[in-house]
C-alpha positions as CSV (number, residue, x, y, z in Angstrom):
1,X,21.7,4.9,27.9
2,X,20.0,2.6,26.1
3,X,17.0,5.0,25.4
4,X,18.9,7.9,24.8
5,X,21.0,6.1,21.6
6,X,17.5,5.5,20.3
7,X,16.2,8.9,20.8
8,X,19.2,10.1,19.3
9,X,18.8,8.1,16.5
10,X,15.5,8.9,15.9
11,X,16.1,12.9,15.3
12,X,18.9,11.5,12.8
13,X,16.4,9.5,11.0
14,X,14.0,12.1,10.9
15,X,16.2,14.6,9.3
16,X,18.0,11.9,6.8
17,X,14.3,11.1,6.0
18,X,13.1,15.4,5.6
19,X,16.5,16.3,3.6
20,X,17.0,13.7,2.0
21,X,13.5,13.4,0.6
22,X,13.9,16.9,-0.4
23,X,17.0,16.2,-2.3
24,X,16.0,13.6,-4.4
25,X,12.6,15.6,-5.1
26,X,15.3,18.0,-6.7
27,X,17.3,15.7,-8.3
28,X,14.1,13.9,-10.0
29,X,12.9,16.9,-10.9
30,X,16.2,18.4,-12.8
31,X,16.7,15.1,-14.6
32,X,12.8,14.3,-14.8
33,X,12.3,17.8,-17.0
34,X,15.3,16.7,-19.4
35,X,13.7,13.4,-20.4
36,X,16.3,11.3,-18.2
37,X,14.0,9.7,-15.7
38,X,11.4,7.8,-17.7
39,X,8.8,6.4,-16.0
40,X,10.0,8.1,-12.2
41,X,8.6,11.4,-13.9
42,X,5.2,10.8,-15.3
43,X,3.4,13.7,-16.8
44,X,1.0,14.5,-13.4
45,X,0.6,17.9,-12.4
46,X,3.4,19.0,-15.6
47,X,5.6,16.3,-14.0
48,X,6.3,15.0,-10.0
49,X,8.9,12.5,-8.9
50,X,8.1,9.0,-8.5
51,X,9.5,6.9,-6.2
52,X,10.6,9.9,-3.9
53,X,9.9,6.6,-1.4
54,X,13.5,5.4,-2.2
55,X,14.1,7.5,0.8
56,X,12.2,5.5,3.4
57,X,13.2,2.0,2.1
58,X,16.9,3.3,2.5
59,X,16.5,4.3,6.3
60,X,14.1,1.3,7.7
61,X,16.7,-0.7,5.7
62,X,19.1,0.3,7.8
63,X,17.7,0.7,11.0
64,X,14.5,-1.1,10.8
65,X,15.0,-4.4,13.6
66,X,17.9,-6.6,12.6
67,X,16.5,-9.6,10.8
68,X,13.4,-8.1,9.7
69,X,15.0,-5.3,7.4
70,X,15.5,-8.4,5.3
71,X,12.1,-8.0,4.3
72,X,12.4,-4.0,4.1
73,X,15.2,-4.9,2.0
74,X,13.6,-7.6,-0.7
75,X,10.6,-5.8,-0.9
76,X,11.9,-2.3,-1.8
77,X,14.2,-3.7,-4.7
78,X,11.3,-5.8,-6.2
79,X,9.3,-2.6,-5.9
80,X,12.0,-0.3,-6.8
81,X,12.1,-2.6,-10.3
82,X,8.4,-1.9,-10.6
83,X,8.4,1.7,-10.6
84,X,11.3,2.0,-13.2
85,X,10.2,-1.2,-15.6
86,X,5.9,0.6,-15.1
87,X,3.3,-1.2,-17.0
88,X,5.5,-2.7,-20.4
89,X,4.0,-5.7,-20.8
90,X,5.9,-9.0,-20.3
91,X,5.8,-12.4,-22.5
92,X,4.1,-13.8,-19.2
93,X,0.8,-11.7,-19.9
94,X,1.3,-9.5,-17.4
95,X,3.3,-6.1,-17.0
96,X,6.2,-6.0,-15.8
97,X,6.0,-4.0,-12.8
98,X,3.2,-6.5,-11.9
99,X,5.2,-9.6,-12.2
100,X,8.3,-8.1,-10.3
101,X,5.9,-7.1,-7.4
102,X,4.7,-10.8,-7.0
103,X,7.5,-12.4,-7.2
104,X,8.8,-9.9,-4.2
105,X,5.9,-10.6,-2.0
106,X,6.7,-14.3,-3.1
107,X,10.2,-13.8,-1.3
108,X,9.2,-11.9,1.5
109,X,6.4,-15.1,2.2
110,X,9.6,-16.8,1.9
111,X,12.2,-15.2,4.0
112,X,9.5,-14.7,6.5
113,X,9.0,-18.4,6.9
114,X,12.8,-18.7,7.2
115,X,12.5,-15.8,10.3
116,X,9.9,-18.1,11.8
117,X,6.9,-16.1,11.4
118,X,5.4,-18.4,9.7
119,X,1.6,-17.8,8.4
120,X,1.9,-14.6,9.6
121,X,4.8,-13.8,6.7
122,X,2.1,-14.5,3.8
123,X,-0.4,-11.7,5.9
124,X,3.1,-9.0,6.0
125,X,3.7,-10.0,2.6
126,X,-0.5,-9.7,1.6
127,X,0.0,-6.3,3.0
128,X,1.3,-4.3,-0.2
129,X,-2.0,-5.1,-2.0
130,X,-4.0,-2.3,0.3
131,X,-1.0,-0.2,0.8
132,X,-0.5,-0.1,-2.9
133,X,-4.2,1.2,-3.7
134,X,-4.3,3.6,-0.8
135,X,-1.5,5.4,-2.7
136,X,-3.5,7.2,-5.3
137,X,-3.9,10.2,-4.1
138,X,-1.7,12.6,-2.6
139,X,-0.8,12.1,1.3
140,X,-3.3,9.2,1.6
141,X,-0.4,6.8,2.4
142,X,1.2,8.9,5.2
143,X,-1.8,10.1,6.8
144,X,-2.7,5.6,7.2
145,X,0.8,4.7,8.0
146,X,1.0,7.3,10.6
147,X,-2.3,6.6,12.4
148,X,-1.7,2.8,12.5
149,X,1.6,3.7,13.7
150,X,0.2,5.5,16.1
151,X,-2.5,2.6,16.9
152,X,0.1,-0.1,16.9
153,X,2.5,2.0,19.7
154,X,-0.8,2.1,22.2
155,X,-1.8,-1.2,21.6
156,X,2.1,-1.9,22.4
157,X,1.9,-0.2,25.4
158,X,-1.5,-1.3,26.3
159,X,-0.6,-5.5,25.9
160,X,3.3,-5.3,26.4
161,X,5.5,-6.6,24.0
162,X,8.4,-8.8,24.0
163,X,12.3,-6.8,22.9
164,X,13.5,-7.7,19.9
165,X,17.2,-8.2,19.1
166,X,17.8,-5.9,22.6
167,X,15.6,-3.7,21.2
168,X,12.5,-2.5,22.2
169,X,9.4,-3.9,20.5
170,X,7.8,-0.2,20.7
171,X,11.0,0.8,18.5
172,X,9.3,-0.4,15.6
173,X,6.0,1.8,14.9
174,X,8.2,4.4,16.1
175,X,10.7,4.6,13.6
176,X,8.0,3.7,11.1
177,X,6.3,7.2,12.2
178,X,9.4,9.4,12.4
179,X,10.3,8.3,8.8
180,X,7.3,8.6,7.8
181,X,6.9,12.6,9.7
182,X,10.2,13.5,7.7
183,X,9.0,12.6,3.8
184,X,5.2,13.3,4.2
185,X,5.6,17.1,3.7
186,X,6.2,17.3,0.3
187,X,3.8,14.2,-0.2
188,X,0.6,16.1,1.5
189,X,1.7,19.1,-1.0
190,X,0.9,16.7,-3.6
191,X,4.8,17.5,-5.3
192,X,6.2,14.0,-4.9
193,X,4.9,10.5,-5.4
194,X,6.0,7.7,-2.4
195,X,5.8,4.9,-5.9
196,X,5.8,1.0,-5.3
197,X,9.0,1.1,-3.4
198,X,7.8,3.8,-1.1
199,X,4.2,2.1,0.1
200,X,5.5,-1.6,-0.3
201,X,8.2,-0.8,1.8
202,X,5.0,1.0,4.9
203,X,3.4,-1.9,4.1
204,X,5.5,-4.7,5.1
205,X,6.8,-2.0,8.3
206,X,3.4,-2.1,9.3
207,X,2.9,-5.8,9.1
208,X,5.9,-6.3,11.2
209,X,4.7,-3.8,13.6
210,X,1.0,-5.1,13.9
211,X,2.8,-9.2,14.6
212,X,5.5,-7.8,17.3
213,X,1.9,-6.7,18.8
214,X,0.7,-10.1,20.2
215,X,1.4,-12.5,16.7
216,X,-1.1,-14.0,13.9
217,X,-4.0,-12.7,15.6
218,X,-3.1,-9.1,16.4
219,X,-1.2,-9.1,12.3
220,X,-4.8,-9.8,11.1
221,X,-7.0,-7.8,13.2
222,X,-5.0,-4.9,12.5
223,X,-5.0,-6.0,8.5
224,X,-8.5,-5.7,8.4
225,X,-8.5,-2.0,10.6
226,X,-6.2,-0.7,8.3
227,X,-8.0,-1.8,4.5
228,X,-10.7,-0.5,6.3
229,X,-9.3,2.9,6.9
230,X,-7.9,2.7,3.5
231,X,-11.6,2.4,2.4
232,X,-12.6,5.3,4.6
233,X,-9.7,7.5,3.6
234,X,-10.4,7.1,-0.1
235,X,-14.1,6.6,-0.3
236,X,-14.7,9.5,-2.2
237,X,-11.9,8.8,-4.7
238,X,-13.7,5.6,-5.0
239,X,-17.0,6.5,-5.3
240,X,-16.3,8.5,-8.2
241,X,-14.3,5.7,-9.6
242,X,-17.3,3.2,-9.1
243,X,-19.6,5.5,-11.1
244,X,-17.8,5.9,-14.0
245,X,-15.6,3.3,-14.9
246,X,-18.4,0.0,-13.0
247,X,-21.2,2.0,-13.5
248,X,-21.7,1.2,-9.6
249,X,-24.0,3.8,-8.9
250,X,-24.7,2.8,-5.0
251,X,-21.8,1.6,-4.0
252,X,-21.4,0.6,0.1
253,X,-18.9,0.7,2.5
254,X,-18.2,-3.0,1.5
255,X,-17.1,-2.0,-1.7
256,X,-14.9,0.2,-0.9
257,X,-13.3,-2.2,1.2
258,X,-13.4,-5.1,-0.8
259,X,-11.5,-2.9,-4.2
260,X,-9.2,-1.8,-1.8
261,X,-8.1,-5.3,-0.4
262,X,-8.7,-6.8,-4.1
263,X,-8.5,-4.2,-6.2
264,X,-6.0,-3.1,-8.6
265,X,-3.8,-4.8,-11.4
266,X,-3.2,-7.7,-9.7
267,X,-6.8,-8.4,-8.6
268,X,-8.3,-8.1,-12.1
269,X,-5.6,-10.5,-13.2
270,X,-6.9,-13.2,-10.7
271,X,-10.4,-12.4,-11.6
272,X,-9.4,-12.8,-15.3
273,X,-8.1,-16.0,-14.1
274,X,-10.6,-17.3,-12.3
275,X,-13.8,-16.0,-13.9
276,X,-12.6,-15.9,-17.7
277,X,-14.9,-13.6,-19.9
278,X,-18.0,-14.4,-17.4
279,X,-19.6,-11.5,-15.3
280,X,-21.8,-13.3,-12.0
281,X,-24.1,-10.8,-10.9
282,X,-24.6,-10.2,-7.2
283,X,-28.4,-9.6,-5.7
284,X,-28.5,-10.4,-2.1
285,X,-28.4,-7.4,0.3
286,X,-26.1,-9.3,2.5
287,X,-23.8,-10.0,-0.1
288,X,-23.8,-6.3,-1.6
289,X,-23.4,-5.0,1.4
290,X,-20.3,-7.0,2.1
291,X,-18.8,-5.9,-1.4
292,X,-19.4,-8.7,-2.8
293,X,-20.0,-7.0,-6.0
294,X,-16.5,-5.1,-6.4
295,X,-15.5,-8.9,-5.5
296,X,-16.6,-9.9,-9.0
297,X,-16.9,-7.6,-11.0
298,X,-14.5,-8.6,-13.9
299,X,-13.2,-6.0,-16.3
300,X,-12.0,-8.6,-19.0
301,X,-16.1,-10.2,-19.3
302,X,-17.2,-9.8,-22.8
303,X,-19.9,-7.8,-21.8
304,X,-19.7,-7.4,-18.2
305,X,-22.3,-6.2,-15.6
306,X,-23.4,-2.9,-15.2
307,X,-24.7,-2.4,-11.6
308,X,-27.4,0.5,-11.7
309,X,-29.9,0.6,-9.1
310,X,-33.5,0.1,-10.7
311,X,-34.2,4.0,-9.7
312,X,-31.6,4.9,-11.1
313,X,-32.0,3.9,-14.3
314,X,-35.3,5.4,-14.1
315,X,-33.3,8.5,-13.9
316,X,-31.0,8.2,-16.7
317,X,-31.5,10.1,-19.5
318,X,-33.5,12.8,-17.7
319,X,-32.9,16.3,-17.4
């Protein structure tokens, strides 16, 4: 009986999540083209909805395992707040958007701790970063949440896992990949845009997913398998990236992983932090091929480092 309320729920979930992705793709849209919508319509493609992920953070906030939606729930109105507010900078220094994305990872840390997950909330909450950056570029999101979905239900199966509020453990990456089946369409189509609250919202799914797994250990393993994949699924995106705004013109597989797990807004503000206007340069093959350049590279150096391979610049300038 049991399984049967479950399986029921899940074709519910998948249509709420298929419709009503659609709708609010058309309601974006019609309000996006008269000027109502701000920065939810940015001018991509002649204009696509942002934060279409609204959709998801409603359903695993309601039927995501009691207790844990908390989290759902925190970290999809901090996120929600960052796609509207965008990059308006605050008197802090920092956007906007930025600051009200730290301070929900802050309080997911926090109610985590209050669950009793304890060091394993700050890895849930650590999540976002590499969930963030895989979402530049149409489907990337989806196509990672669903494999590690689908990774996390074998291992489940595999290992064994304990039920959860009378609900089974393997309900989790299930639901995750059910929403996820019902709002990628339009995503992979490249006509709607998940936002911060959409792929905050995976992120911190997934983290709950990968601990209900076998705890701390499986959380991280799984962390590192799935920044990895983000690295694999954008390398190209990446590599281009590398070239022309780091100058990078080798860049490694370490790279790729190390901008995705540090990368982004809130990675150059730590590094502007931490390394001031100073550039270190990075020459040991271990090292580079670890990533340890993209680790510190800083964009805010005076004159920061340019990393071109000495072949390379033998190149430049030539026909």
């Amino acid at each position: 009986m049991m399984y049967t309320s479950i399986f029921l729920a899940l074709i519910f979930v998948f249509l709420f999540s298929l419709i009503g992705t659609g709708i609010v793709d058309i309601i974006f849209r019609f309000l996006g083209k008269r000027g109502y919508m701000g920065n939810l319509f940015p001018n991509v493609r002649g204009g696509i909805p942002r934060a279409v992920g609204i959709i998801p953070f409603i359903i695993l906030s309601l039927y995501f395992l009691p207790g844990y939606n908390s989290l759902i729930l925190i970290i999809g109105v901090f996120a929600l707040i960052d796609d509207i507010l965008g990059r308006k900078k605050s008197p802090f220094g920092i956007e906007w958007g930025q600051l009200s994305r730290g301070i929900g990872m802050i309080l997911v840390m926090i109610a985590g701790f209050i669950l009793g997950l304890g060091v394993s909330s700050i890895f849930i909450a650590l999540l976002v970063q590499p969930l963030n950056i895989s979402d530049m570029q149409p489907g990337s999101t989806c196509i990672v949440t669903m494999i590690m979905s689908v990774l996390t239900m074998i291992l489940m199966v595999i290992f064994g896992s304990p039920d959860v509020a009378e609900l089974p453990a393997f309900y989790t990456p299930v639901l995750l990949l059910v929403v996820c089946l019902g709002y990628c369409p339009l995503d992979f189509a490249g006509k709607i845009m998940l936002g911060e609250v959409g792929n905050h919202v995976f992120a911190i799914a997934l983290g709950v997913s990968f601990y209900l797994v076998g705890g701390l250990w499986s959380l991280i393993v799984l962390f590192i398998v799935t920044t990895a994949l983000i690295a694999f699924v954008r390398r190209n995106n990446l590599k281009v990236f590398f070239r022309q705004n780091l100058r990078l013109l080798d860049p490694t597989f370490g790279d790729y992983f190390m901008d995705v797990l540090t990368g982004g807004g809130l990675g150059d503000m730590f590094r502007k932090w931490i390394f001031k206007d100073k550039q270190y340069e990075v020459t040991n093959p271990l090292l580079i091929s670890l990533g340890f350049r993209r680790l510190l590279y800083n964009p805010h150096a005076h004159h920061p480092q340019r990393y071109v391979p000495s072949e390379s610049k033998l190149r430049l300038g030539r026909p």
